[in-house]
DOPALO-812398 format. One record per atom (N, C-alpha, C): atom name; x, z, y; residue in one letter. Coordinates in nm, 2 decimals. Layout:
BEGIN
   site        X        Z        Y   code
     CA        X        Z        Y      A
...
END
This chain:
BEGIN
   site        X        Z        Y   code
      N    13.46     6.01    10.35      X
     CA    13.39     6.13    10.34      X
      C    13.25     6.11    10.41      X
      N    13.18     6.14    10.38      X
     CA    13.01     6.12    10.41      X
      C    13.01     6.23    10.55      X
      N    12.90     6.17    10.62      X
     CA    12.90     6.24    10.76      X
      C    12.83     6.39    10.77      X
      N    12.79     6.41    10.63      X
     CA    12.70     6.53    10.67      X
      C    12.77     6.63    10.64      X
      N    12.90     6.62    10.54      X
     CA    12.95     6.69    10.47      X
      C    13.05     6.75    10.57      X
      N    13.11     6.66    10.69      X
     CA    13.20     6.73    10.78      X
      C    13.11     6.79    10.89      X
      N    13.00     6.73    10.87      X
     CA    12.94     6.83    11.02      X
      C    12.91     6.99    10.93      X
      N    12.87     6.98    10.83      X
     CA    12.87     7.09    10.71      X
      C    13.01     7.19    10.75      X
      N    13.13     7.12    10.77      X
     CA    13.21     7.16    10.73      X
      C    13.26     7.25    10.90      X
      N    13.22     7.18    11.02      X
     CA    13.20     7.22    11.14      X
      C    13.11     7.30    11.17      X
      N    13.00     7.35    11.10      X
     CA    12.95     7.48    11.12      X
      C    12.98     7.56    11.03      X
      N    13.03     7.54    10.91      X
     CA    13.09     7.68    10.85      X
      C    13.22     7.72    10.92      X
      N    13.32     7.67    11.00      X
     CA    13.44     7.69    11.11      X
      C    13.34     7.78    11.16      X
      N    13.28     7.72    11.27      X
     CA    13.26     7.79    11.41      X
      C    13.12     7.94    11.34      X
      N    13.08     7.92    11.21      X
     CA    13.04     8.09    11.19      X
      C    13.16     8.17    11.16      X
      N    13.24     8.13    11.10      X
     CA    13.40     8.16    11.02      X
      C    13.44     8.27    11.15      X
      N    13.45     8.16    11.23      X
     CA    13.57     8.20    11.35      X
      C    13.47     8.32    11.42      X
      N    13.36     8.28    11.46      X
     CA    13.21     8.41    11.48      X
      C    13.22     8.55    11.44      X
      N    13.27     8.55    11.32      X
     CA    13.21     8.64    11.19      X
      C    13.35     8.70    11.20      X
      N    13.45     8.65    11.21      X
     CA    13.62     8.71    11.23      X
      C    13.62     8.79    11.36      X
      N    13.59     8.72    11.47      X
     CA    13.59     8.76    11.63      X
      C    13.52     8.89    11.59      X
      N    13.38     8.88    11.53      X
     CA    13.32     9.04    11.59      X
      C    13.34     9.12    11.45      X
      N    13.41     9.13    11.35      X
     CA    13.46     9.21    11.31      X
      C    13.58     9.24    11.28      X
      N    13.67     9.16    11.26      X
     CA    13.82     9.24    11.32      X
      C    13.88     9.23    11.42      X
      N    13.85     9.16    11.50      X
     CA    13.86     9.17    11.64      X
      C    13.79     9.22    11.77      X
      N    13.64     9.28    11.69      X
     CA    13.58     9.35    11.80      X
      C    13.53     9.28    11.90      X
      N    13.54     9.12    11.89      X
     CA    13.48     9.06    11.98      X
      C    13.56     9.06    12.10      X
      N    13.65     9.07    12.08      X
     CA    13.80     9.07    12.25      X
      C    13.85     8.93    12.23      X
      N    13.83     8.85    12.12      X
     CA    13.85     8.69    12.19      X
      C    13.71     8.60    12.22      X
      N    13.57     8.63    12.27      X
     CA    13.45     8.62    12.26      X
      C    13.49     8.44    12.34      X
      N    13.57     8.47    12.47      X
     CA    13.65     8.33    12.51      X
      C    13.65     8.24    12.46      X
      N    13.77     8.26    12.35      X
     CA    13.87     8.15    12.31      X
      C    13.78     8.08    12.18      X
      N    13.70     8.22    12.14      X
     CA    13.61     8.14    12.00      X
      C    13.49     8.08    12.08      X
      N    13.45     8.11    12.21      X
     CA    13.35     8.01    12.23      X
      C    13.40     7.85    12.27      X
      N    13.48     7.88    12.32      X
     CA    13.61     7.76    12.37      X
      C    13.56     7.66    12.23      X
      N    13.64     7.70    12.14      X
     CA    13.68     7.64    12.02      X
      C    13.53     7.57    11.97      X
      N    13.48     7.70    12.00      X
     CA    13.31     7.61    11.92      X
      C    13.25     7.54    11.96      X
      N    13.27     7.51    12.13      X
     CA    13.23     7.49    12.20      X
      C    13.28     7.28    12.16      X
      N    13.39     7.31    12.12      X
     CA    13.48     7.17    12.14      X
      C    13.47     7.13    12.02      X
      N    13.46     7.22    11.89      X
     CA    13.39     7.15    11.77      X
      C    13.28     7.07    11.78      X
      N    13.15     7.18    11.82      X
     CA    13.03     7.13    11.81      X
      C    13.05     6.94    11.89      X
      N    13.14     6.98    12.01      X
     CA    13.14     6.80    12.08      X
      C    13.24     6.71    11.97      X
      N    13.28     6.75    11.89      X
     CA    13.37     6.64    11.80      X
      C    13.27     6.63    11.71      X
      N    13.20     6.72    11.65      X
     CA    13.08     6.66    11.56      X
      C    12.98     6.54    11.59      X
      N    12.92     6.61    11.75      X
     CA    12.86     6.50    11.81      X
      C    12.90     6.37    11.80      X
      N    13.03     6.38    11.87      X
     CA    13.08     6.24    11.90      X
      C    13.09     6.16    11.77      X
      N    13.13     6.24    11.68      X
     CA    13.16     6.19    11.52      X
      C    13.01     6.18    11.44      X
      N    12.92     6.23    11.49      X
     CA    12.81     6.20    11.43      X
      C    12.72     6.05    11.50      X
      N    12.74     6.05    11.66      X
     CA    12.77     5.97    11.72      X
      C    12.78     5.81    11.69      X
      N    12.90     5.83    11.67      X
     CA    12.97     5.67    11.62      X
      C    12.94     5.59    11.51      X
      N    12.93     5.73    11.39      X
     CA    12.85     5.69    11.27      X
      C    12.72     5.66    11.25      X
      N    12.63     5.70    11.34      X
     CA    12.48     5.66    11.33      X
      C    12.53     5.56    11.40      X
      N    12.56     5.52    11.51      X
     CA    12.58     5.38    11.58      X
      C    12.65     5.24    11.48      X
      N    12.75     5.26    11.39      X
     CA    12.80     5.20    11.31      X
      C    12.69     5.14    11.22      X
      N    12.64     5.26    11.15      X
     CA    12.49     5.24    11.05      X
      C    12.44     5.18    11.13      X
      N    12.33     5.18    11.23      X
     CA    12.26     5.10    11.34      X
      C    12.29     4.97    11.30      X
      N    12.42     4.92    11.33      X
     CA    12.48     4.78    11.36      X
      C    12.44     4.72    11.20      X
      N    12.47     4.79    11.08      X
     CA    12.53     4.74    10.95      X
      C    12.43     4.66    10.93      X
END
């Protein structure tokens, strides 16, 4: 799977989970969805990370 397509796929999550929190939940887990996005956005990094470094090397 191509790298852009999962970081693609990590920001439509973390608007997903955004757009859920403040309207049927009123924004009462503001927490747990920043938590979450918080830990995506660094798994993208990292994953974006390794892949430019791999390319780099090739």
């Amino acid at each position: 799977m191509k790298t852009y397509i999962i970081l693609f796929i990590v920001i439509i999550a973390m608007h997903v989970m955004t757009l859920v929190n403040t309207t049927i939940f009123d924004g009462q887990w503001n927490g747990i969805v920043l938590m979450i996005s918080n830990a995506l956005f660094l798994i993208a990094a990292i994953f974006f990370g390794t892949e430019f470094r791999a390319r780099k090397k090739a």
